[in-house]
C-alpha positions in Angstrom: -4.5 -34.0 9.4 -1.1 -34.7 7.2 2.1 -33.0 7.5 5.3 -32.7 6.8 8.2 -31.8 8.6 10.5 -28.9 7.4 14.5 -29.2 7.0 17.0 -28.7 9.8 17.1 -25.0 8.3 13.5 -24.7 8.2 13.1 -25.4 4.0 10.2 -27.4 2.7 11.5 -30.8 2.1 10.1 -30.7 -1.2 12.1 -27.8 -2.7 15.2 -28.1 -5.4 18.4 -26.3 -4.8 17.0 -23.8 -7.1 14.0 -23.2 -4.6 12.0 -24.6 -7.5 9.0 -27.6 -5.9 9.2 -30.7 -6.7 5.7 -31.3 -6.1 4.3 -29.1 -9.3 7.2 -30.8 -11.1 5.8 -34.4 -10.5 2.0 -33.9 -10.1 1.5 -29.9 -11.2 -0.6 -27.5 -9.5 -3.2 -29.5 -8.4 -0.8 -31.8 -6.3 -0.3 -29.3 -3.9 -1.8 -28.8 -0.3 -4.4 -25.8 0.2 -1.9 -23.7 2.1 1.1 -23.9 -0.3 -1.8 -23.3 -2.9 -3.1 -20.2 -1.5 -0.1 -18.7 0.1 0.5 -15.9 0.4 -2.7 -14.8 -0.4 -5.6 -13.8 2.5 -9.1 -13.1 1.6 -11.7 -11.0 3.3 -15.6 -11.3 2.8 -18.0 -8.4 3.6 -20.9 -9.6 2.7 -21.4 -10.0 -1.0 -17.8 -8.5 -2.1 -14.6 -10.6 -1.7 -11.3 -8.9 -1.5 -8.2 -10.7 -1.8 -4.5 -9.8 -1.7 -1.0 -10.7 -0.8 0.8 -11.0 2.2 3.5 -9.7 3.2 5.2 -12.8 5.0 6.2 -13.3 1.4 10.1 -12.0 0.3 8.4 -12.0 -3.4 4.9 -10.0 -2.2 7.4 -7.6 -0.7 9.8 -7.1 -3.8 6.9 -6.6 -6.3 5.3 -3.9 -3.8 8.5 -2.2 -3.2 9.1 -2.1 -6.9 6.2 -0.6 -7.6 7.0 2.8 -8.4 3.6 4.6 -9.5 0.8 4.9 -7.5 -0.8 1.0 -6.4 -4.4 0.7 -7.6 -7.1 -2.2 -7.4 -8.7 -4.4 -9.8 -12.4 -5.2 -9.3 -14.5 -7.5 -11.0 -17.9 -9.1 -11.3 -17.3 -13.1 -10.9 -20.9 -13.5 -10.0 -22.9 -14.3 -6.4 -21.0 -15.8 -3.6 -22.5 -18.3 -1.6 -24.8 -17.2 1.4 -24.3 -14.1 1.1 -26.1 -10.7 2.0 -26.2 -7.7 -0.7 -24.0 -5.0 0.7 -26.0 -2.0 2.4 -25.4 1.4 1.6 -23.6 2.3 4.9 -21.4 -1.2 4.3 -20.0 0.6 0.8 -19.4 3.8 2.6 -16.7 1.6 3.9 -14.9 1.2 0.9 -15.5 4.9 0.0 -13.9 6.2 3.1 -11.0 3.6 2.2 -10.4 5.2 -0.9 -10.6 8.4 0.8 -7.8 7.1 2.8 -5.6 6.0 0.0 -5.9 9.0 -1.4 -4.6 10.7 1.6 -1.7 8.7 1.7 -0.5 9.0 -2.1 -0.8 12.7 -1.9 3.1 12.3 -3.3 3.2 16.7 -3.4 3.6 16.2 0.7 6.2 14.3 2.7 4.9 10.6 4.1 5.0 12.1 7.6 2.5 14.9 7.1 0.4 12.4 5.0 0.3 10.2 8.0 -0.5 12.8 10.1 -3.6 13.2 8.0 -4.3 9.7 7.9 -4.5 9.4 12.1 -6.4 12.4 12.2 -8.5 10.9 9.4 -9.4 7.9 11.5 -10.4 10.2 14.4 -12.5 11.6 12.9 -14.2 8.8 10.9 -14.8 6.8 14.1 -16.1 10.0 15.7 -18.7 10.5 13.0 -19.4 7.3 11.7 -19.3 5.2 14.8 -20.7 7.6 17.2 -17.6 6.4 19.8 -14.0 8.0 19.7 -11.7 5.6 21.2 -10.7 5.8 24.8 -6.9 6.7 23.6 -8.6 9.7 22.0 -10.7 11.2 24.8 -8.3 11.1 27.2 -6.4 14.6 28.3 -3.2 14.2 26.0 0.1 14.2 27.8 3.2 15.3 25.9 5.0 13.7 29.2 3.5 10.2 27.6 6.7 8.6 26.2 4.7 6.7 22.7 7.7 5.1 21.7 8.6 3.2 24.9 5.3 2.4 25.3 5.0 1.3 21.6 8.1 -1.3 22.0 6.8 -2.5 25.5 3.8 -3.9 23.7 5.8 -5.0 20.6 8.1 -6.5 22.8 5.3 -8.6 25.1 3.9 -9.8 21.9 3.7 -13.9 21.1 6.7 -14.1 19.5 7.1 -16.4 16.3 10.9 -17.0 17.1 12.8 -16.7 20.2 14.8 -13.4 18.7 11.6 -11.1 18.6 12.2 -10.4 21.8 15.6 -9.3 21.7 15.1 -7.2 18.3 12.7 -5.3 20.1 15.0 -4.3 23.0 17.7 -3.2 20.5 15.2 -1.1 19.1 14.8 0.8 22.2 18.2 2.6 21.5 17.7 6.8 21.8 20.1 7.3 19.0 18.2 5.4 16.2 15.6 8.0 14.7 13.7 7.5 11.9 12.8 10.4 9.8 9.9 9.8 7.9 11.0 12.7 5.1 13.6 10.2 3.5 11.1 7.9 2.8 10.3 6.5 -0.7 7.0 5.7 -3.0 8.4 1.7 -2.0 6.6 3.0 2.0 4.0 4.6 0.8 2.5 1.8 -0.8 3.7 -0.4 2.5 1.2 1.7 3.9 -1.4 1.5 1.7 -1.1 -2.3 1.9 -1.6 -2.0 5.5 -4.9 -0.1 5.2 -6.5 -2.4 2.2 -5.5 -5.4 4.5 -7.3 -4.0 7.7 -9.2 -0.3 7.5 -12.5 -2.5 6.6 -12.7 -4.3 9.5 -12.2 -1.7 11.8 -15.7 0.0 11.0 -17.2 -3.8 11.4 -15.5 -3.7 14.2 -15.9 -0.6 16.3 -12.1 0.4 16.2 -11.4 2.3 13.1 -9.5 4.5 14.3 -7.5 1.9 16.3 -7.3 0.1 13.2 -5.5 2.8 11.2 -3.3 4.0 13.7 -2.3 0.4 13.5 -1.4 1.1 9.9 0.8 4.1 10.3 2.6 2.7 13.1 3.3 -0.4 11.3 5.2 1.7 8.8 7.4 3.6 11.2 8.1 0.5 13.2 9.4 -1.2 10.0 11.2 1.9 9.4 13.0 1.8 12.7 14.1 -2.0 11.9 15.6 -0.3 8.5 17.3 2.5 10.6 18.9 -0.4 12.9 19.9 -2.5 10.0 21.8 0.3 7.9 23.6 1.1 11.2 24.4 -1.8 12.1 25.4 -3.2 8.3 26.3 0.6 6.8 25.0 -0.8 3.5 21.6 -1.1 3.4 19.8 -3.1 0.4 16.6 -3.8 -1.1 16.8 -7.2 0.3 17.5 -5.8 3.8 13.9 -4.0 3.4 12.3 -7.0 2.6 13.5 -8.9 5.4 12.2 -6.5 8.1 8.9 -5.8 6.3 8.7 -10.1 6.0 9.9 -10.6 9.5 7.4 -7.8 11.1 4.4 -9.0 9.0 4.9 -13.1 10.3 5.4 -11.9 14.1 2.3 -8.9 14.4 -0.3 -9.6 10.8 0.1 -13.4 11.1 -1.1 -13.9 14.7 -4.4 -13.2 15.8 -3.6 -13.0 19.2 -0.6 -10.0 18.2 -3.1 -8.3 16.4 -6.0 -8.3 18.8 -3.1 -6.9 21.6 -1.8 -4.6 19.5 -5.0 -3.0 18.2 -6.6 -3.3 22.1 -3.6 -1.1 23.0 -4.0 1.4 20.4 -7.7 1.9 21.4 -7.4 1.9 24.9 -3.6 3.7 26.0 -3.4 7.4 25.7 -0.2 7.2 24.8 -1.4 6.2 21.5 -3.4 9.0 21.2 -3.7 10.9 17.6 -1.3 13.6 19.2 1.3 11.6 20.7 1.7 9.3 17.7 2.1 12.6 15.1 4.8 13.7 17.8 6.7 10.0 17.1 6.0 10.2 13.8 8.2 13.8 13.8 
């Protein structure tokens, strides 16, 4: 397979000062390789519908969704049959309906973003109750305010395959008592973060068995990120836009981007009670 090797500070070889490529300069878009092509774009299938979006490992996919100040909606369209594949059943679109009932939930902008994800765990309770005929073990469990969420929370972010030798480290300093995050103060810019989050992944979680795991996932994604902002603005007293970005980017590479992260992180949201629906409202505030 060809390669290339990136710069001593980790730049493709092939970009200008101006961060402009050099490739579509010489040879235009169709001189580039599939995955500087496609990125930062991921696709699902389920079965005869094709969704596709933009991740947020991308500085640029984050700006434009933190920008975004009215509600985020989706485009569909018709672009006729894909290949091999099976018409959707009805139960497969209840899937998307229950997603929309989800976004809805979450850009109810009349309530604060932690009461709306509040609703949104209990939401996936109850959908994997119903609909999958299995609550997750997290959720069955006798719930134990004792259960301390948050250290258990960074003890699995922190064991995580880490992208870069700093991960690590971050996650420690996030450990700090004193850095609370309160959810109140947040902005439209995390609400759709979160509605990102749940496009990207509630889907799969009914294919999979682990809805409810899957949007827990979801909601703690977005107070994790928040707790990186909270360290940053400490430790900088000026926080920016940019800042943001960087700990939505950097969070998104080390846990979305990994297979391996994901399948830990969502195996320990199933499984630990301390990631019950009840201890995560009480982190959440």
């Amino acid at each position: 397979m060809a390669c290339f090797r990136l710069t001593e500070d980790e730049r493709c070889p092939f970009l200008t000062d101006d961060n402009l490529c050099e490739v579509i300069f010489e040879l235009g878009d169709d001189g580039l390789c599939e995955i500087c092509r496609e990125h930062p774009r991921f696709y699902e299938q389920f079965a005869d519908r094709m969704e596709m979006g933009v991740g947020l490992c991308c500085e640029e996919a984050c700006r434009l969704l933190f920008e975004q100040t009215a509600p985020i909606t989706f485009i569909t369209t018709t672009v006729g049959e894909l290949p091999d594949a099976a018409a959707v059943p009805d139960s497969g679109m209840q899937i998307f309906r229950l997603r929309d009932e989800a976004f809805h939930l979450v850009q109810d902008r009349s309530l604060p973003l932690r009461v709306r994800m509040h609703r949104l765990i209990d939401f996936g309770v109850r959908v994997q109750r119903e609909l999958l005929k299995k609550p997750a073990p997290s959720d069955v469990l006798p719930d134990s305010p004792a259960l301390d969420t948050r250290e258990a929370l960074l003890q699995v972010m922190e064991a995580l395959e880490p992208y870069d030798d700093s991960w690590p480290e971050s996650v420690r300093l996030l450990a700090d008592a004193s850095l609370a995050v309160n959810l109140d103060e947040i902005d439209g810019g995390y609400e759709n973060l979160l509605v990102y989050f749940l496009y990207r992944h509630f889907a799969r979680g009914v294919l999979e068995g682990n809805l409810s795991a899957r949007v827990k996932f979801c909601a703690v994604s977005v107070w994790f990120i928040c707790l990186m902002n909270t360290k940053c603005l400490r430790d900088t007293g000026a926080f920016t836009p940019w800042d943001r970005i960087t700990c939505t980017k950097d969070y998104s590479k080390q846990v979305e981007y990994s297979a391996e992260n994901m399948e830990d992180m969502l195996r320990a949201l199933h499984e630990d009670a301390a990631f019950s629906a009840e201890s995560l409202k009480r982190l959440f505030g």
